[in-house]
PQR file with spaces between the fields and no chain letter, atoms N, CA, C, O and H, PARSE charges and radii, in Angstrom:
ATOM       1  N    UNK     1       0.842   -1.183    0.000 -0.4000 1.5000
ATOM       2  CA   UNK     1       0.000    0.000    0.000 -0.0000 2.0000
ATOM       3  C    UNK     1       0.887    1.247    0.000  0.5500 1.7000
ATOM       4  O    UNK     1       1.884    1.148    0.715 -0.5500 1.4000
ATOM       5  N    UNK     2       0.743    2.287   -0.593 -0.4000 1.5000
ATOM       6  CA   UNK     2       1.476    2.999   -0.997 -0.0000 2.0000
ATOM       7  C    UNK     2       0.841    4.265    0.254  0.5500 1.7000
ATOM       8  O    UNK     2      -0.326    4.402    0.621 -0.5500 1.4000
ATOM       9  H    UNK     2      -0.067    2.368   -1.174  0.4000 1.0000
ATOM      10  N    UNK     3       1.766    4.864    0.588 -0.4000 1.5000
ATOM      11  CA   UNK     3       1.446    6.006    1.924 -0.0000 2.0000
ATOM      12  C    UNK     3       0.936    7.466    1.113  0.5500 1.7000
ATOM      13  O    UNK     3       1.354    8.024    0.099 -0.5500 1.4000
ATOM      14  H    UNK     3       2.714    4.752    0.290  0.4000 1.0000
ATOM      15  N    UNK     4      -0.142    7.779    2.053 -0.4000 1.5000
ATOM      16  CA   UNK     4      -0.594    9.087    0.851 -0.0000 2.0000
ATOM      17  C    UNK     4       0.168   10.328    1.063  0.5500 1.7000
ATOM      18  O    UNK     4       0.603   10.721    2.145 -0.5500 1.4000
ATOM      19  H    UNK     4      -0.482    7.326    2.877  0.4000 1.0000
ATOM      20  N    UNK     5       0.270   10.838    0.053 -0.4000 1.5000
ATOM      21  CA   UNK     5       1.446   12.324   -0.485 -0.0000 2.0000
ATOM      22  C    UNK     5       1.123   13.154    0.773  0.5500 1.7000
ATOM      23  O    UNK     5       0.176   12.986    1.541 -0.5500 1.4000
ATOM      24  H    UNK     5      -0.084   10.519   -0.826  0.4000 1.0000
ATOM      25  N    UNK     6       2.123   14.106    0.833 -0.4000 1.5000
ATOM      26  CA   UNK     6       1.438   14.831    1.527 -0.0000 2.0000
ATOM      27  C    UNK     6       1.914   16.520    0.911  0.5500 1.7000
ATOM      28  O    UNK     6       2.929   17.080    0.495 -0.5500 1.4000
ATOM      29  H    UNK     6       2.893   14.242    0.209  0.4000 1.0000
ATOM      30  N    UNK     7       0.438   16.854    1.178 -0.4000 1.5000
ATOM      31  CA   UNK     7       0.363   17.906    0.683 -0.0000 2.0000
ATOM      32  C    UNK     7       0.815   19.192    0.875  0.5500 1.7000
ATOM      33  O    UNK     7       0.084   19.656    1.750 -0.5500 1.4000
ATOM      34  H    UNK     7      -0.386   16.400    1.516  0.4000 1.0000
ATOM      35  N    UNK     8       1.801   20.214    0.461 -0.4000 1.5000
ATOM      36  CA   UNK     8       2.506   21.282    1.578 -0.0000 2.0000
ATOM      37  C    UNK     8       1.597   23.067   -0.088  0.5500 1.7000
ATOM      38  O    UNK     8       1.118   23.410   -1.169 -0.5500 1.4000
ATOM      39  H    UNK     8       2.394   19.837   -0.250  0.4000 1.0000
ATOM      40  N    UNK     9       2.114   23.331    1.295 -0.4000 1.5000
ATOM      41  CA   UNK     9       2.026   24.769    0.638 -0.0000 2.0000
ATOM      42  C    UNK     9       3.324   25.664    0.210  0.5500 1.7000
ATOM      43  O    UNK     9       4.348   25.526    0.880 -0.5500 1.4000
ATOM      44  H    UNK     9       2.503   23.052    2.173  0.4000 1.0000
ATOM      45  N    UNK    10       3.311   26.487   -0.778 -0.4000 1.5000
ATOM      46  CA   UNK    10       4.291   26.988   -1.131 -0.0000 2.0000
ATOM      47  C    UNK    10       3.763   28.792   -1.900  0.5500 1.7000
ATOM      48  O    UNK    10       2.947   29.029   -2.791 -0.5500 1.4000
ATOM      49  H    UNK    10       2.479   26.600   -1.322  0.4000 1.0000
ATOM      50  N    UNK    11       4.505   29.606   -1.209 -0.4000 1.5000
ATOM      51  CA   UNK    11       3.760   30.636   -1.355 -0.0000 2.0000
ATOM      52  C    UNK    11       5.535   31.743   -1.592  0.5500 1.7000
ATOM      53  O    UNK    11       6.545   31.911   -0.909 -0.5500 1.4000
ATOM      54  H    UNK    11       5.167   29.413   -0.485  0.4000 1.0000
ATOM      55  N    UNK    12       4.906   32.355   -3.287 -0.4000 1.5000
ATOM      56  CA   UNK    12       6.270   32.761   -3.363 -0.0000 2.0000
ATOM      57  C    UNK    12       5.942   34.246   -3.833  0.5500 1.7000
ATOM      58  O    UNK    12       4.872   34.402   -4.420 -0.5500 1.4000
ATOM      59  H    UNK    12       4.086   32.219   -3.842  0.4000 1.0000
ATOM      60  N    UNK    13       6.676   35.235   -3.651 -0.4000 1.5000
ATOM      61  CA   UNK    13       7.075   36.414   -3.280 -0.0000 2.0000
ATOM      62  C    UNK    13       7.725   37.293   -3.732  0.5500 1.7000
ATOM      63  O    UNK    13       8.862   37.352   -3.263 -0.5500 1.4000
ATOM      64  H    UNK    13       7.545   35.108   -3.173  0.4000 1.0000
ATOM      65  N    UNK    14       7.363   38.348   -4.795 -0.4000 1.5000
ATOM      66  CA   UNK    14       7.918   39.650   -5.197 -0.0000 2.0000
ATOM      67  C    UNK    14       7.885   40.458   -5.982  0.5500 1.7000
ATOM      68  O    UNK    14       7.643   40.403   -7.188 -0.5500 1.4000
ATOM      69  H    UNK    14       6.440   38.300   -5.176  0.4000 1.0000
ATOM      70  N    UNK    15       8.246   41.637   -5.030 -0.4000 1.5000
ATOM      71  CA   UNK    15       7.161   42.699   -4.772 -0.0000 2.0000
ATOM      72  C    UNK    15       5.734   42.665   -4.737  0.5500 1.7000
ATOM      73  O    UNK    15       5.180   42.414   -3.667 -0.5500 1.4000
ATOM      74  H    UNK    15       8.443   41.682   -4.051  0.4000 1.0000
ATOM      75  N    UNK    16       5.065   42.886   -5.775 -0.4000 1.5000
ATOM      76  CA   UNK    16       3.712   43.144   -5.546 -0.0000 2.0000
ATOM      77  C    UNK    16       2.793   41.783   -5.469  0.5500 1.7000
ATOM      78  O    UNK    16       1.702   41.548   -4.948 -0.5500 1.4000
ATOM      79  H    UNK    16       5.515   43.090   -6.645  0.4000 1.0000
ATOM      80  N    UNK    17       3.647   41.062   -6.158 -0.4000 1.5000
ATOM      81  CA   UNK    17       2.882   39.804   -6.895 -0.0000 2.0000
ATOM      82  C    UNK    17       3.414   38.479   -5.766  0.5500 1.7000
ATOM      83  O    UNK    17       4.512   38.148   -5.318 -0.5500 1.4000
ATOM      84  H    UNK    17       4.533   41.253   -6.581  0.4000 1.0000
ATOM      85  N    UNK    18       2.328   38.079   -5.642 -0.4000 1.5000
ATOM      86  CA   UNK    18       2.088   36.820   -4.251 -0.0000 2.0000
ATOM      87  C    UNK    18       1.664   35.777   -4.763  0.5500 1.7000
ATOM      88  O    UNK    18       0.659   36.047   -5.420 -0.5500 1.4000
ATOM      89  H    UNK    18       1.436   38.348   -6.006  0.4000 1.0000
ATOM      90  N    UNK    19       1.933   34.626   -4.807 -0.4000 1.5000
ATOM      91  CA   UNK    19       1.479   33.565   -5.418 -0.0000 2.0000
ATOM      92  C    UNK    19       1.357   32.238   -4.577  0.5500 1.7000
ATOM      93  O    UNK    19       2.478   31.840   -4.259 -0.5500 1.4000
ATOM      94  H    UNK    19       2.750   34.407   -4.273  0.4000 1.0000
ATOM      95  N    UNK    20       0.328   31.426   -4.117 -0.4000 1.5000
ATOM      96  CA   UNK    20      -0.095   30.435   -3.054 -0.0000 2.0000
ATOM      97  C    UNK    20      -0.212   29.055   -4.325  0.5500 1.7000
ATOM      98  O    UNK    20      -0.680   28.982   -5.462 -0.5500 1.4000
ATOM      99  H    UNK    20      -0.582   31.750   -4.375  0.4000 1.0000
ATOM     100  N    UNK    21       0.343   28.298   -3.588 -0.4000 1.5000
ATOM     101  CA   UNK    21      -0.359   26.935   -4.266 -0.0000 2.0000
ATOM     102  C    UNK    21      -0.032   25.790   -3.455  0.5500 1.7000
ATOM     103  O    UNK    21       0.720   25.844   -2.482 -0.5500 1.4000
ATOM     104  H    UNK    21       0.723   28.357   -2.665  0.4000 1.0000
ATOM     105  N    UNK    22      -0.677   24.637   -3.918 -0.4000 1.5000
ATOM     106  CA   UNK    22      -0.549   23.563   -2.623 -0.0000 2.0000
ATOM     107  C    UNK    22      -0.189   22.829   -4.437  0.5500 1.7000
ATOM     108  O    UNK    22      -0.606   23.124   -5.557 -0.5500 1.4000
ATOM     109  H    UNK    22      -1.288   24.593   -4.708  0.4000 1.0000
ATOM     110  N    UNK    23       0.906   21.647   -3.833 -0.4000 1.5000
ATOM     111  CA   UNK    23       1.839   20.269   -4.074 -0.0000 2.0000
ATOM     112  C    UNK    23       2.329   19.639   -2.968  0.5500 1.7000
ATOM     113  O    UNK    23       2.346   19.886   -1.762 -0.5500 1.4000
ATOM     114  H    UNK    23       1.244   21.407   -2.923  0.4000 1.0000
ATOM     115  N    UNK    24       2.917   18.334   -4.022 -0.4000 1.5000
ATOM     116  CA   UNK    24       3.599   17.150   -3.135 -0.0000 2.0000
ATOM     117  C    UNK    24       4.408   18.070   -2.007  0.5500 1.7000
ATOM     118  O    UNK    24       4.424   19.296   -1.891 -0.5500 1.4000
ATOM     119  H    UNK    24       2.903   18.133   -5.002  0.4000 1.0000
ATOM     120  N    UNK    25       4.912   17.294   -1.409 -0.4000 1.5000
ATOM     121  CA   UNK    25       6.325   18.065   -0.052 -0.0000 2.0000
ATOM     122  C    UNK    25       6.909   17.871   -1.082  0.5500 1.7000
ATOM     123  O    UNK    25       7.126   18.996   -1.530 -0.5500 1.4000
ATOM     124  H    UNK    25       4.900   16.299   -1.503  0.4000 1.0000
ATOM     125  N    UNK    26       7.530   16.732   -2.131 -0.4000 1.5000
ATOM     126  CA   UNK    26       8.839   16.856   -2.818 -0.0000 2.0000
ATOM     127  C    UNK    26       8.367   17.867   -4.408  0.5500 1.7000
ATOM     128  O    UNK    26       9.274   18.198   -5.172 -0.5500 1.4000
ATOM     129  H    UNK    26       7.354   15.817   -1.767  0.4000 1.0000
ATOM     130  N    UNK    27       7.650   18.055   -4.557 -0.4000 1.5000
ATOM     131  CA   UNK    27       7.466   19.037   -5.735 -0.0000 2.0000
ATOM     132  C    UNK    27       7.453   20.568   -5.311  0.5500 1.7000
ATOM     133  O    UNK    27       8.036   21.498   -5.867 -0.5500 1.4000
ATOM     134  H    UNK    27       6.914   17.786   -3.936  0.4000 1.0000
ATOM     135  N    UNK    28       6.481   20.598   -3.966 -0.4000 1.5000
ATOM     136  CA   UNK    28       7.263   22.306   -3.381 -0.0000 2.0000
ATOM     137  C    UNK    28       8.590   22.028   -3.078  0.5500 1.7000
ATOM     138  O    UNK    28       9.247   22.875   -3.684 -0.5500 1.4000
ATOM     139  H    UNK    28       6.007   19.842   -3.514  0.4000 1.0000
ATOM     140  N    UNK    29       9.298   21.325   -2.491 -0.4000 1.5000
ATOM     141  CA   UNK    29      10.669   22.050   -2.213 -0.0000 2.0000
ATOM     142  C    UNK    29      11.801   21.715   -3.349  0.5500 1.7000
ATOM     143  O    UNK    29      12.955   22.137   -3.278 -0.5500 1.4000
ATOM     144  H    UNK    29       8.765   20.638   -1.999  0.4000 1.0000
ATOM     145  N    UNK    30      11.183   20.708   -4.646 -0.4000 1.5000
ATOM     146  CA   UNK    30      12.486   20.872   -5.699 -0.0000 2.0000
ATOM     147  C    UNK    30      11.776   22.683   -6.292  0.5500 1.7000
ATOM     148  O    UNK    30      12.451   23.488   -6.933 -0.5500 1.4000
ATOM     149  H    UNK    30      10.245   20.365   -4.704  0.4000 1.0000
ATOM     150  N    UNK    31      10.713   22.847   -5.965 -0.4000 1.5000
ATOM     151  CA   UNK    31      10.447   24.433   -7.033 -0.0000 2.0000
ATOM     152  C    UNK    31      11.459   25.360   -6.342  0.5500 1.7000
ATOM     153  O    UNK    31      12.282   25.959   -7.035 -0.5500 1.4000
ATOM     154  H    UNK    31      10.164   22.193   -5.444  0.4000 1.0000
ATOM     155  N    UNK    32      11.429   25.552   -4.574 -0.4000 1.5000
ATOM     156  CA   UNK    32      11.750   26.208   -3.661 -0.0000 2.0000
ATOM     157  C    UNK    32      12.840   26.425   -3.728  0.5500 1.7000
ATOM     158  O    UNK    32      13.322   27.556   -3.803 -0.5500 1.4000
ATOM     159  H    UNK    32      10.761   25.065   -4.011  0.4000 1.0000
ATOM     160  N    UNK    33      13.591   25.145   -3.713 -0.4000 1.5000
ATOM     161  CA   UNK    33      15.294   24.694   -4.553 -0.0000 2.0000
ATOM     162  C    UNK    33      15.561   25.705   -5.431  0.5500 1.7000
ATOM     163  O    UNK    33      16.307   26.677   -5.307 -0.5500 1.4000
ATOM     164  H    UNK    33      13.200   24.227   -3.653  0.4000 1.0000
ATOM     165  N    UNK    34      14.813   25.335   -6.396 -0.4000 1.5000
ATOM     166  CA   UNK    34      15.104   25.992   -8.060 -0.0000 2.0000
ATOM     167  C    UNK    34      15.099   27.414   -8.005  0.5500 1.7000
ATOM     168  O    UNK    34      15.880   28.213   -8.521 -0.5500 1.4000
ATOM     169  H    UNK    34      14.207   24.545   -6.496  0.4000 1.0000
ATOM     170  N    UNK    35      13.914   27.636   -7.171 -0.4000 1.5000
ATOM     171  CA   UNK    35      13.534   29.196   -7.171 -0.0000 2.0000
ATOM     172  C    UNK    35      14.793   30.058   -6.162  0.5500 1.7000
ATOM     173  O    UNK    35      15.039   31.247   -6.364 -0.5500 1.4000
ATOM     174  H    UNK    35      13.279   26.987   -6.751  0.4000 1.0000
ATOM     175  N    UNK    36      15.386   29.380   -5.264 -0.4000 1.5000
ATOM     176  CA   UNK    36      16.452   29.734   -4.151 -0.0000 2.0000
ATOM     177  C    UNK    36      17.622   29.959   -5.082  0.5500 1.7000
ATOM     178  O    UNK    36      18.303   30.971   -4.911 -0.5500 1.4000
ATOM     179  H    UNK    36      15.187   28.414   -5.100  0.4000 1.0000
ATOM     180  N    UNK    37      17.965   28.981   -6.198 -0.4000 1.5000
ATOM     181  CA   UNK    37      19.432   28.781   -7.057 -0.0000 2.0000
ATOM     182  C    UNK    37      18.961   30.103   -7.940  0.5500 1.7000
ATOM     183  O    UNK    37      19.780   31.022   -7.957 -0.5500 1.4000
ATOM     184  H    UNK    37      17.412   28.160   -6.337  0.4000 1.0000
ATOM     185  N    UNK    38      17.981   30.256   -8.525 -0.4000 1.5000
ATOM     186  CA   UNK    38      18.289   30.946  -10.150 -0.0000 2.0000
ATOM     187  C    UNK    38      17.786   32.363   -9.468  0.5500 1.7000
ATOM     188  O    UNK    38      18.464   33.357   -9.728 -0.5500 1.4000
ATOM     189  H    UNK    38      17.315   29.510   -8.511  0.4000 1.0000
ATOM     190  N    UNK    39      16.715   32.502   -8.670 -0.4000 1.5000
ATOM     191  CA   UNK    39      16.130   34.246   -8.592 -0.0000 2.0000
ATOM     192  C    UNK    39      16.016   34.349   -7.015  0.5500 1.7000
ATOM     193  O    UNK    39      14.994   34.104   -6.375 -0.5500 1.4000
ATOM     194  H    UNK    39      16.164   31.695   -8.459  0.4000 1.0000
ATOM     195  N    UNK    40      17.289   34.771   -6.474 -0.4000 1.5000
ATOM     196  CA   UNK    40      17.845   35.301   -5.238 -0.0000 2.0000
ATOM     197  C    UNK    40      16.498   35.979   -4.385  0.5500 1.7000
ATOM     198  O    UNK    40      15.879   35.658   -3.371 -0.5500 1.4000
ATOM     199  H    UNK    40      18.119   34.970   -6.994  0.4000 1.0000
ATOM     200  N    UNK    41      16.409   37.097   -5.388 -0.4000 1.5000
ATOM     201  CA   UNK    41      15.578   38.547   -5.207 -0.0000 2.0000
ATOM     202  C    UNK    41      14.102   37.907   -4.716  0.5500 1.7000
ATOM     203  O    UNK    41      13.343   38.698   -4.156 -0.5500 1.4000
ATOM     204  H    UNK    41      16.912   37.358   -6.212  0.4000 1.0000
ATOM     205  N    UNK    42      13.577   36.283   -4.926 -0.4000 1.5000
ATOM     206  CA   UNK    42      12.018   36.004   -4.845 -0.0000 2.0000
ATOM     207  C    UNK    42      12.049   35.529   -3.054  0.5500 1.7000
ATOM     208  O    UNK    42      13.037   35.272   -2.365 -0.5500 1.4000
ATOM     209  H    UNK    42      14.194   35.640   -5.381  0.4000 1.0000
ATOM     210  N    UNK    43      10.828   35.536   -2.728 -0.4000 1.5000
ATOM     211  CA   UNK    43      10.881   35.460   -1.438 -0.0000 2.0000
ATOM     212  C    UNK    43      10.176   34.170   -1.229  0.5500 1.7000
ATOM     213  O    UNK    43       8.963   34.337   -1.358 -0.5500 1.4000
ATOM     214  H    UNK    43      10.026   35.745   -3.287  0.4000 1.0000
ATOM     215  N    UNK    44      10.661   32.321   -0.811 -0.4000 1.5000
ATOM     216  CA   UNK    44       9.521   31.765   -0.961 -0.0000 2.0000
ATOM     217  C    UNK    44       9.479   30.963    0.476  0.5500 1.7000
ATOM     218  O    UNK    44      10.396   30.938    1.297 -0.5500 1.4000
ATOM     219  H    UNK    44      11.646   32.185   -0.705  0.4000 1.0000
ATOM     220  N    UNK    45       8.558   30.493    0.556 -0.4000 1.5000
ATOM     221  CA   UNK    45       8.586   30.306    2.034 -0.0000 2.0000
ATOM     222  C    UNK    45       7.189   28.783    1.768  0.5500 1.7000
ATOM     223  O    UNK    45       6.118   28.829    1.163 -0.5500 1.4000
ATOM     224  H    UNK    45       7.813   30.513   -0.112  0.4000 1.0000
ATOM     225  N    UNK    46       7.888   27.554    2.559 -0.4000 1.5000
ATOM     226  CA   UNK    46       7.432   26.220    2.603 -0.0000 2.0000
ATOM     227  C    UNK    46       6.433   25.752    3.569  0.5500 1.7000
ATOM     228  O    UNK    46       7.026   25.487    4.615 -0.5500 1.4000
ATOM     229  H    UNK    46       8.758   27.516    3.051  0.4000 1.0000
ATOM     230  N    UNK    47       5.050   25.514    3.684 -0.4000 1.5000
ATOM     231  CA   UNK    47       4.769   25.396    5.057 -0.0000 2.0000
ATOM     232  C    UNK    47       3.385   24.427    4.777  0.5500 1.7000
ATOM     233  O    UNK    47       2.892   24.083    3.703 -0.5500 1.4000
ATOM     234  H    UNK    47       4.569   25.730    2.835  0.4000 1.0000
ATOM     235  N    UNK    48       3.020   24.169    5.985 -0.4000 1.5000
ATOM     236  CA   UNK    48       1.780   23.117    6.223 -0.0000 2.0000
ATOM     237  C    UNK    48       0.046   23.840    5.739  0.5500 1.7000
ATOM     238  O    UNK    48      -0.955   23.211    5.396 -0.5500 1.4000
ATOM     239  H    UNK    48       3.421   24.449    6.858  0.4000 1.0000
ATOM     240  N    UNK    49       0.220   25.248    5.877 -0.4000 1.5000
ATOM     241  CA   UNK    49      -0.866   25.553    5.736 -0.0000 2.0000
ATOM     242  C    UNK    49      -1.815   25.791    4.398  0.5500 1.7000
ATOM     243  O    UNK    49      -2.029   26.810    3.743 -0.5500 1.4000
ATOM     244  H    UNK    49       1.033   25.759    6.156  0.4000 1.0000
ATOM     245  N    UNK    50      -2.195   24.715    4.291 -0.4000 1.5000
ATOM     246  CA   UNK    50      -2.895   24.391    2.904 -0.0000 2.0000
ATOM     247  C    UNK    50      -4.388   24.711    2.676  0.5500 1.7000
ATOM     248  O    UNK    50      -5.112   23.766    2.989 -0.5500 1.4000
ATOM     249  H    UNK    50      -2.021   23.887    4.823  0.4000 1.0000
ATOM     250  N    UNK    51      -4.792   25.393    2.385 -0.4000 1.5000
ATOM     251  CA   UNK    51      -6.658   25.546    1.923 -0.0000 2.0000
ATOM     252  C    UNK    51      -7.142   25.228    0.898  0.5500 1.7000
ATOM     253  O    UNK    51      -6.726   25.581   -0.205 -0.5500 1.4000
ATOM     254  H    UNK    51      -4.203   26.160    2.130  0.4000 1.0000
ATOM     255  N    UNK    52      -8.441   24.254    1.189 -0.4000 1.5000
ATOM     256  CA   UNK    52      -9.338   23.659    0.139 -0.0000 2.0000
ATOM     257  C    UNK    52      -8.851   24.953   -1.195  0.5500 1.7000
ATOM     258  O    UNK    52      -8.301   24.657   -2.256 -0.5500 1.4000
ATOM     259  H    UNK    52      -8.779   23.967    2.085  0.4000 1.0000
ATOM     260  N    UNK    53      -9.211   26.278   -0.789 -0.4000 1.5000
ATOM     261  CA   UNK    53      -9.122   26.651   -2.039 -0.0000 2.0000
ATOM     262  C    UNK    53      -8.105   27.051   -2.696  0.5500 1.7000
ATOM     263  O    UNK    53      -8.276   27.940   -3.531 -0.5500 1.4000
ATOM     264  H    UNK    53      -9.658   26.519    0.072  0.4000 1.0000
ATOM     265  N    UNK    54      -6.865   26.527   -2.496 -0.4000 1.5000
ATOM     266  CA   UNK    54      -5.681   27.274   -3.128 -0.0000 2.0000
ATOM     267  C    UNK    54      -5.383   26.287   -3.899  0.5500 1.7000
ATOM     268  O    UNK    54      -5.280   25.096   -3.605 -0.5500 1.4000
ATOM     269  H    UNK    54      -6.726   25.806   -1.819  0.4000 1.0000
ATOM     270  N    UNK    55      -5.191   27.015   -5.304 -0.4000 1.5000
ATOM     271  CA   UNK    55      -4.891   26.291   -6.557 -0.0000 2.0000
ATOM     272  C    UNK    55      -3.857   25.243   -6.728  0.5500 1.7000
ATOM     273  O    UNK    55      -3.066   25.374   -5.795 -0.5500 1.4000
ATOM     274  H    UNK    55      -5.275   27.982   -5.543  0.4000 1.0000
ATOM     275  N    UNK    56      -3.492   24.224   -7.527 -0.4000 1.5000
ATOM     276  CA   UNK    56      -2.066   23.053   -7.042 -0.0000 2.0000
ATOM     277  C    UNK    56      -1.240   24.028   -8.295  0.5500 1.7000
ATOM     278  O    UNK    56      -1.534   24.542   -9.375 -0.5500 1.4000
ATOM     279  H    UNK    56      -4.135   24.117   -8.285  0.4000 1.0000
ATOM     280  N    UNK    57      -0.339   23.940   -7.621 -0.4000 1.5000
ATOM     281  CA   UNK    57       1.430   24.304   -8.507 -0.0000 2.0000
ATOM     282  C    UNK    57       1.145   23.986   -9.993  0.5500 1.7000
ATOM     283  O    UNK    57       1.164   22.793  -10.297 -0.5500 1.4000
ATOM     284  H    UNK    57      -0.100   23.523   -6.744  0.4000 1.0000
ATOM     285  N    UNK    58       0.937   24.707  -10.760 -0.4000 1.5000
ATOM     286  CA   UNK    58       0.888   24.410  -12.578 -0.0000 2.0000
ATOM     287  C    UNK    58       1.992   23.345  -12.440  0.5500 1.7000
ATOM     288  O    UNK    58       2.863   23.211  -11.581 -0.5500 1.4000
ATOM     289  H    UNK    58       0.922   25.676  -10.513  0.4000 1.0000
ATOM     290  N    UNK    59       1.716   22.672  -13.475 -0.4000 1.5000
ATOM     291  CA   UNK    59       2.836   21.516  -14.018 -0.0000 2.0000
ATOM     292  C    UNK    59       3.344   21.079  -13.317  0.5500 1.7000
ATOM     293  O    UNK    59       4.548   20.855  -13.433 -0.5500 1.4000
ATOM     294  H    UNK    59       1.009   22.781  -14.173  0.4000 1.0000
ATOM     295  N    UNK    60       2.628   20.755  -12.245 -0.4000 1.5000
ATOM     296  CA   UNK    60       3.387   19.941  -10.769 -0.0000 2.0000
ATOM     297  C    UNK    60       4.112   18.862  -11.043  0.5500 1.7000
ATOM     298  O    UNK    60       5.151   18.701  -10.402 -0.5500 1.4000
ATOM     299  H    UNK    60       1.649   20.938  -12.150  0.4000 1.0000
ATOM     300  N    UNK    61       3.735   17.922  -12.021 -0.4000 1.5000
ATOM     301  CA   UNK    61       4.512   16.615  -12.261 -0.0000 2.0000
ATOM     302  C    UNK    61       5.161   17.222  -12.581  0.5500 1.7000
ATOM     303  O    UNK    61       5.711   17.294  -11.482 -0.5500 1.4000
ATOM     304  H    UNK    61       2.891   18.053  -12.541  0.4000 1.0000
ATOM     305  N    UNK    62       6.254   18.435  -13.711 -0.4000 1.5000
ATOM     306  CA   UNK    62       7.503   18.478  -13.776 -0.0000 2.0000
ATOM     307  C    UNK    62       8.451   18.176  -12.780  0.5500 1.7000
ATOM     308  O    UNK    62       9.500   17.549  -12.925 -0.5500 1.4000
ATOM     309  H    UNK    62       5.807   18.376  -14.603  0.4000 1.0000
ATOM     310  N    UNK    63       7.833   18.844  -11.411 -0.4000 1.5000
ATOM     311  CA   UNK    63       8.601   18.617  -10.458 -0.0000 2.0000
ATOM     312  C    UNK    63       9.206   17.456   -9.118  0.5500 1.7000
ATOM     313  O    UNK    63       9.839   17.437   -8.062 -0.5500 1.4000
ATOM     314  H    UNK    63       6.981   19.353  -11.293  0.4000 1.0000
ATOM     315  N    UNK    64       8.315   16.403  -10.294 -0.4000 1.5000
ATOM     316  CA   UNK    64       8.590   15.037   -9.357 -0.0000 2.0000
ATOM     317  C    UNK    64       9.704   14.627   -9.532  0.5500 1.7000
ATOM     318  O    UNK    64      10.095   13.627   -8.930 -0.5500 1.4000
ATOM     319  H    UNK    64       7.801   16.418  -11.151  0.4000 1.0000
């Protein structure tokens, strides 16, 4: 039986523009990764708090 995903939030940052989405734990933090290496200047921040209504990460499987 395979253990179910678990779901994290990832909410990234700058200036004006705020962006929320819920993915896997390992698909937010390879984006978080990516987003930490290439654009210094973005602000993103990893966490548990997930809501029914926040959209999932576009093209989330890229990031499996």
């Amino acid at each position: 039986m395979t253990p179910p995903r678990r779901i994290r939030h990832i909410h990234i940052e700058f200036g004006t523009l705020a962006l929320d989405y819920q993915a896997s734990a390992q698909q937010v933090q390879n984006v978080a990764d990516e987003l930490a290496q290439g654009f210094p200047e973005l602000i993103v921040t990893v966490d548990d708090d997930v809501r029914p209504d926040m959209p999932p990460l576009p093209c989330a499987e890229l990031w499996d």
